[in-house]
TORVOTOR-614659 format. One line per 4 residues: number of its first residue (from 1); their letters; for each residue x, y, z of C-alpha. Coordinates in Angstrom, 3 decimals, decimal comma. Example, Ala and Ser with C-alpha at 12.3 -4.5 7.8 and 13.67 -1.06 7.14 Angstrom:
1) as) 12,300:-4,500:7,800  13,670:-1,060:7,140
***
This chain:
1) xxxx) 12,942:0,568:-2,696  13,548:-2,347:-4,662  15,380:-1,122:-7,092  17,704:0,745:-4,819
5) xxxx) 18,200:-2,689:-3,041  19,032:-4,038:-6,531  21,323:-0,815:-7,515  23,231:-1,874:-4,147
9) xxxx) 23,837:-5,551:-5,613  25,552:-3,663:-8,654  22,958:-2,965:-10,885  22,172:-0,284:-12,814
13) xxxx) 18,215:0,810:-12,528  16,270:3,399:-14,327  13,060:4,630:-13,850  10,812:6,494:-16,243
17) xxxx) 8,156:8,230:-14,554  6,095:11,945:-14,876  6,559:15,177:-13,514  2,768:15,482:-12,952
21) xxxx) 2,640:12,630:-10,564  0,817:13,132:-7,391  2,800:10,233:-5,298  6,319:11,876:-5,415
25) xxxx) 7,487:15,911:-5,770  9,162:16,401:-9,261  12,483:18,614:-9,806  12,037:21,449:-11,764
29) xxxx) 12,702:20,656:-15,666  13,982:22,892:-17,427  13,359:20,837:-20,733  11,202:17,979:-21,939
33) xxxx) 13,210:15,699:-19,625  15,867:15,173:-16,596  17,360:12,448:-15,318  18,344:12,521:-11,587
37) xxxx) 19,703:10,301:-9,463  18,665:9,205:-5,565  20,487:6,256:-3,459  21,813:5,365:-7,059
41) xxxx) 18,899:4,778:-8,565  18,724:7,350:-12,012  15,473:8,443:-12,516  14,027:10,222:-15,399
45) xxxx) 11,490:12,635:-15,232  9,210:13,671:-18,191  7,242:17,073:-18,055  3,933:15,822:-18,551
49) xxxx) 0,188:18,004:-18,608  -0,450:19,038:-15,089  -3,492:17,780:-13,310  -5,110:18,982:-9,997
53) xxxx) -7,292:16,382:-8,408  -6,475:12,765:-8,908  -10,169:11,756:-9,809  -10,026:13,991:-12,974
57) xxxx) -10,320:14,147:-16,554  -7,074:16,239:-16,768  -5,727:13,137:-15,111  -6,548:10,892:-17,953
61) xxxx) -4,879:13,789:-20,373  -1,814:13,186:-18,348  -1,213:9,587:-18,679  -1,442:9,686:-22,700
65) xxxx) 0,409:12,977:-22,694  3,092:10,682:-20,695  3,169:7,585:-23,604  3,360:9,889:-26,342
69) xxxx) 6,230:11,420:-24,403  7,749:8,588:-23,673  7,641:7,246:-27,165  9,430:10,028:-28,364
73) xxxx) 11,784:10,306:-26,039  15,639:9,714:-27,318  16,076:6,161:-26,837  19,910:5,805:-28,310
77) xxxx) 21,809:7,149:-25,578  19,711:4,348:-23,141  22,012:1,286:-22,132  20,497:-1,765:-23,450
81) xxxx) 17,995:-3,016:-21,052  17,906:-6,769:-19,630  14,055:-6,198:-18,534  11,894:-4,180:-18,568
85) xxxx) 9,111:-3,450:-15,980  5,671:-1,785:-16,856  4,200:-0,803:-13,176  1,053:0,090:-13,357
89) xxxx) -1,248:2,457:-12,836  -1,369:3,454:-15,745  -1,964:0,610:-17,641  -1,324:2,517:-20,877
93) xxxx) 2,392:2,477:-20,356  2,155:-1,349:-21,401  2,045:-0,557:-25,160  4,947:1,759:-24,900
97) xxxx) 6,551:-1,710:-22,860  5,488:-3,934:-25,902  7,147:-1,522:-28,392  10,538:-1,079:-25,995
101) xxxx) 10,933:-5,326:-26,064  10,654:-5,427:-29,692  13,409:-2,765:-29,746  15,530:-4,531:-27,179
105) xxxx) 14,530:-8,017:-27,466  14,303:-8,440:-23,673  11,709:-9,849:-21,265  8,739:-7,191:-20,261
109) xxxx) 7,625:-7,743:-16,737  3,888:-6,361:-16,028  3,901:-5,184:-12,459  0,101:-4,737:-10,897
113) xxxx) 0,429:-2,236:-8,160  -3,735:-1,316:-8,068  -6,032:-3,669:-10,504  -7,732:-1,328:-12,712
117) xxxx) -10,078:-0,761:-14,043  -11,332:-3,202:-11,126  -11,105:-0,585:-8,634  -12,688:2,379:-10,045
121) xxxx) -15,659:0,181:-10,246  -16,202:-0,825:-7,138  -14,540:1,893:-5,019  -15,332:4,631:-7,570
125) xxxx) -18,871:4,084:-8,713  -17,872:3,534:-12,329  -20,020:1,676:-14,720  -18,729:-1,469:-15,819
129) xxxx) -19,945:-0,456:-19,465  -18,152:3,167:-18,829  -16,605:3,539:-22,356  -13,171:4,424:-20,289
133) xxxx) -13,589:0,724:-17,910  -14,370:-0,794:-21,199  -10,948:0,393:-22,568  -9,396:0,240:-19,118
137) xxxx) -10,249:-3,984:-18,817  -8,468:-4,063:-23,053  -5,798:-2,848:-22,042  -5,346:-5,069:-18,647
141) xxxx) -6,107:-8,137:-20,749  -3,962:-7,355:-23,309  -1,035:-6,804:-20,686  -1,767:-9,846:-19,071
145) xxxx) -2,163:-11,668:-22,188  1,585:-10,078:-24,067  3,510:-9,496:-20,315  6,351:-12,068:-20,240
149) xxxx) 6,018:-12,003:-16,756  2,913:-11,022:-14,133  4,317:-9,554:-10,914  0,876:-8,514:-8,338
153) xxxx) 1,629:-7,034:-4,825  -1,426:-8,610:-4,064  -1,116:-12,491:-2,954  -3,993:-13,908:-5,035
157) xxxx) -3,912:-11,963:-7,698  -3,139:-15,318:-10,048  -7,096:-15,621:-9,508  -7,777:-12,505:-10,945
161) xxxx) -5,539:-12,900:-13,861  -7,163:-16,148:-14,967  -10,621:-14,241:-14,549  -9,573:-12,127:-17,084
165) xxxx) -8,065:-13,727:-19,590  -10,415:-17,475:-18,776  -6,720:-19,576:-18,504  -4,342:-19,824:-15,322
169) xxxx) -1,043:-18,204:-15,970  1,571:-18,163:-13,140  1,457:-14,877:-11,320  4,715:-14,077:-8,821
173) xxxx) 3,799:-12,321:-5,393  6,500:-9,148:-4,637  4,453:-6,881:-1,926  5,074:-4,364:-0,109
177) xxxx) 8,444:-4,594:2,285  9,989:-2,788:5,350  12,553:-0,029:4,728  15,646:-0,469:6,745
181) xxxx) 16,025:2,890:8,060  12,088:2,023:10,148  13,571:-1,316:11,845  15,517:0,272:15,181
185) xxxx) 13,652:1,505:18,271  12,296:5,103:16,527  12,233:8,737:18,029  11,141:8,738:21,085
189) xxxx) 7,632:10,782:21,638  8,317:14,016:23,263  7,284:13,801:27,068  4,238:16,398:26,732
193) xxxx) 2,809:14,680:23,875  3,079:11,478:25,495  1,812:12,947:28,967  -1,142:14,527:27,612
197) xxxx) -2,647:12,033:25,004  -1,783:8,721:25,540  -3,964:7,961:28,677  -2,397:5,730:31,367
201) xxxx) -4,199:2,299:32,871  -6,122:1,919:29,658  -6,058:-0,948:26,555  -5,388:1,211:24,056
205) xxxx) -6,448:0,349:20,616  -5,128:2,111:18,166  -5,687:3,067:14,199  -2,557:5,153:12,928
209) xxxx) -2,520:6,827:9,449  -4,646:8,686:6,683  -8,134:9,537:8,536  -10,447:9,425:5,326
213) xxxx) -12,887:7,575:3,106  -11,097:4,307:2,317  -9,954:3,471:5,857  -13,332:2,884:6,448
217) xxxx) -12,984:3,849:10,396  -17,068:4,046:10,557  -16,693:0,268:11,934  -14,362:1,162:14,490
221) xxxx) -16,053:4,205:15,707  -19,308:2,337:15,780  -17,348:-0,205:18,062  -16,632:2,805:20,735
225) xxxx) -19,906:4,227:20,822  -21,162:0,790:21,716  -18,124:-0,075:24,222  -18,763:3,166:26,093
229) xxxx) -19,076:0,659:29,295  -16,136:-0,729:28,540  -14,180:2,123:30,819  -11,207:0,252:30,529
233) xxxx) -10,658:0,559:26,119  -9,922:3,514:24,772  -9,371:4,205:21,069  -6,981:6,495:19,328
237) xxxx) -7,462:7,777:16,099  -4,099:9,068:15,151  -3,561:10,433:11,605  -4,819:13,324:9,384
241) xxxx) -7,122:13,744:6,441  -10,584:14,855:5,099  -12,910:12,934:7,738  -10,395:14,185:10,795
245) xxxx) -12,789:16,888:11,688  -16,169:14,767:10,677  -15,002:12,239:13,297  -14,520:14,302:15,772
249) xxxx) -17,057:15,686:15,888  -18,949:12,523:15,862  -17,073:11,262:18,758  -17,159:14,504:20,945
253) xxxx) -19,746:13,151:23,441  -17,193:9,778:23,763  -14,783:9,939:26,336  -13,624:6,429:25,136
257) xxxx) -12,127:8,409:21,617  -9,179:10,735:21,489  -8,030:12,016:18,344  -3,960:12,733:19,422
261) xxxx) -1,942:15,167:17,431  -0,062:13,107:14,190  3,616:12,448:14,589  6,337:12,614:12,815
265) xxxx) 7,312:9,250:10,549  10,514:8,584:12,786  8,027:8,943:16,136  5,299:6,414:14,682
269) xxxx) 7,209:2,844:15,829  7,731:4,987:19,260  3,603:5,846:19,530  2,446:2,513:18,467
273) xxxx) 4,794:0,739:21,153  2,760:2,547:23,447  -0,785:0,913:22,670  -2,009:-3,065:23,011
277) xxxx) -4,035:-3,715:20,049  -3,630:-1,863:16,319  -6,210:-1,809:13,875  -6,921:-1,682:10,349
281) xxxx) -10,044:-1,681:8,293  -11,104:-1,883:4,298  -15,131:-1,424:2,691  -16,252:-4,514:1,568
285) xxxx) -14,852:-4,817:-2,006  -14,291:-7,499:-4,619  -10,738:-6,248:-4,842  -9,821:-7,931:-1,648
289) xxxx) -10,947:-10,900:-2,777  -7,204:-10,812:-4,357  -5,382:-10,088:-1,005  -3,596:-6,919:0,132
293) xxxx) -0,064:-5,473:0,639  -0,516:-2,507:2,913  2,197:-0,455:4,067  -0,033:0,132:7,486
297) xxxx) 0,027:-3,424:7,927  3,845:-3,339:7,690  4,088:-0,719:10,537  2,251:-2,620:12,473
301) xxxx) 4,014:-6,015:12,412  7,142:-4,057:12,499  6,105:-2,452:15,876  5,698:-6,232:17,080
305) xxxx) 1,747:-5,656:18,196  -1,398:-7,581:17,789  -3,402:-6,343:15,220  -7,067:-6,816:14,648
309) xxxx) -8,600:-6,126:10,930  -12,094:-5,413:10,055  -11,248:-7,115:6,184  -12,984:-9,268:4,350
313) xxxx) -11,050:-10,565:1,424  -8,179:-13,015:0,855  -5,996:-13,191:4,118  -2,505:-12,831:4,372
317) xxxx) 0,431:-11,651:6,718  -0,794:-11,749:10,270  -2,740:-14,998:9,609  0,224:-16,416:8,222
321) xxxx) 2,424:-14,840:11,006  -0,301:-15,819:13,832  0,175:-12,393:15,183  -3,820:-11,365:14,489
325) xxxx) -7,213:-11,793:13,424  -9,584:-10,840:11,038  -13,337:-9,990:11,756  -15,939:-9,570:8,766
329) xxxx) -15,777:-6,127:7,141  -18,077:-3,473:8,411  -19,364:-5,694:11,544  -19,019:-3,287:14,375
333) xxxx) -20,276:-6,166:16,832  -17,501:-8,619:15,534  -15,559:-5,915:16,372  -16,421:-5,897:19,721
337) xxxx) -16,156:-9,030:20,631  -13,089:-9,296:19,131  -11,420:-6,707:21,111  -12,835:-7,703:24,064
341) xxxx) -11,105:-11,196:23,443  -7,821:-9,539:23,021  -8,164:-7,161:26,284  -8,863:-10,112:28,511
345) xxxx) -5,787:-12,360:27,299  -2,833:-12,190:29,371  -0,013:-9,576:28,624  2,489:-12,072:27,984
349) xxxx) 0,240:-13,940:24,997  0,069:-10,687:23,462  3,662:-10,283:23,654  4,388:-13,367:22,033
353) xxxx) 1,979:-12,817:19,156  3,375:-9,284:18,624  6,700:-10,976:18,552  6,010:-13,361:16,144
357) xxxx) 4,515:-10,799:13,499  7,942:-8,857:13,983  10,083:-12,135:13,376  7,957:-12,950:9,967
361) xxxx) 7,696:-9,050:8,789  11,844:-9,321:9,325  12,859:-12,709:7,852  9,866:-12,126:4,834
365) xxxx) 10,026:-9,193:3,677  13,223:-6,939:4,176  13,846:-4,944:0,944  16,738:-7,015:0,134
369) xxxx) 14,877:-10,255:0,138  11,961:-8,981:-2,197  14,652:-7,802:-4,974  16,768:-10,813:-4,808
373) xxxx) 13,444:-12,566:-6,079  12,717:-10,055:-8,395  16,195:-10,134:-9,890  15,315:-14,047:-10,530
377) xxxx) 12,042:-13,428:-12,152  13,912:-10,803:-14,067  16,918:-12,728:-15,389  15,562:-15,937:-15,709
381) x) 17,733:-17,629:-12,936
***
């Protein structure tokens, strides 16, 4: 998105990325590369090993099958760069950046989308004395060490970074931002769907999105079971993935939990307009302790509603908007209590808050905003 914003202001953008990605669909290549090009933005693709899952060894294969590819690729029909960004994951791409800014003499900016190998250790079970982490945290120090530049879409990620390498360096904040095209009013829901799921007279509280392990909707589902008399709250659970079923199940004795049909991206402003409170969780994890940058979060604010999280980390956004709260990670009474807080407030505070985490979202962090500071960081100016 950002560099589409910046393609807009006249520049000219290029992105190297692999075929073997599981984040975006790949053309076909009918050679060791292609370059295509989307909202101006040329991107070029490089047919990399093939993995299945994403927590695979084949994985690992993939990102140094990409840098070796990358290395070779013909570099003398490239235009002469003014920056370059490494984005990680994967962090290995920073030694192909180190070699590219000797060639080109220009500034390398080291963009930290996910801080590895911080992650895998405490979401993934990994050993901090894994050969692989060992390699992983290397490789992060030495990017954070060489990188001209730190950009983190995290807000305290500057902590972090002077963690690592025992020294402050400054670290620039470009998150997450709102795409244009999700601003207006939405699709409206179809009649039926909103007839038959969204119950009427209720305070709806609602979690929209993935329905899996790291949204960590145990808390929340706790929270029901224990406001069953409550008759007044009911929770949706809108979304798809692995745990959809387990949940269910779980809940099927609730009639406080409805699991509604997912929409379509154009209806989700539309369905979320509908409910009172939204929610958003995280497990408890060191990571947070750097801040987040969630594109849920985004929908949320955008769809001008209160939002409670169950997050524990460094806080940012709605605290900064006032349009939320925060209640300790994993505490299902917190929870509670919390919700309960919001249900008895008048309609018109909740307005007003919802309002205000709209105007922020809007006058914060529009695409255009977030590359006009990257282009800074970028250039120099």
């Amino acid at each position: 998105m950002i560099m589409r914003e910046l393609v807009r202001m006249g520049h000219r953008c290029i992105i190297f990325t692999s075929d073997s990605s599981h984040f975006a669909t790949a053309p076909d290549l009918d050679g060791p590369h292609k370059i295509t090009v989307s909202e101006g933005v040329e991107v070029c693709w490089i047919r990399t090993l093939k993995y299945g899952a994403a927590k695979s060894f084949r994985r690992i294969l993939s990102w140094l099958d990409f840098e070796w590819r990358l290395w070779r690729l013909p570099k003398d029909e490239l235009p002469r760069p003014d920056a370059i960004i490494v984005s990680s994951l994967s962090l290995l791409t920073i030694f192909n950046g180190l070699l590219l800014r000797r060639r080109f003499g220009c500034p390398l900016i080291f963009e930290v989308r996910d801080i590895w190998p911080l992650t895998i250790i405490e979401e993934g079970g990994f050993s901090p004395y894994n050969p692989f982490v060992i390699a992983l945290a290397m490789t992060e120090r030495l990017a954070y060490r060489q990188a001209d530049a730190i950009v983190g879409m995290m807000p305290n990620l500057g902590q972090h970074v002077a963690e690592v390498l025992g020294r402050p360096r400054p670290v620039h904040c470009i998150p997450m931002g709102v795409e244009e095209s999700l601003i207006g009013p939405g699709e409206p829901l179809p009649p039926e769907y909103d007839a038959t799921h969204i119950p009427k007279g209720k305070f709806l509280v609602c979690h929209a999105g993935a329905i899996g392990i790291s949204n960590a909707l145990d808390t929340l589902l706790a929270c029901a079971r224990d406001m069953r008399d409550c008759p007044d709250v009911h929770f949706l659970i809108v979304g798809d993935g692995d745990l959809r079923a387990q949940y269910q199940a779980m809940c099927a004795d609730l009639p406080n939990v409805s699991f509604p049909p997912i929409v379509p991206r154009g209806m989700v402003q539309s369905l979320l307009a509908r409910c009172d409170l939204l929610y958003f969780a995280v497990h408890p994890s060191k990571v947070w302790t750097y801040g987040q940058s969630l594109n849920k979060v985004i929908d949320y604010m955008l769809a001008a509603k209160p939002i409670v999280a169950s997050y524990t980390g460094f806080p940012s956004m709605i605290n900064e908007a006032g349009s939320g709260s925060f209640v300790p990670a994993g505490d299902a009474a917190a929870l509670r209590a919390e919700i309960l807080r919001y249900a008895q407030m008048s309609p018109e505070t909740r307005t007003e808050m919802g309002a205000a985490g709209r105007d922020w979202l809007l006058r914060h962090r529009r695409y255009r905003t977030l590359a006009e500071d990257y282009l800074k960081l970028a250039t120099g100016a």
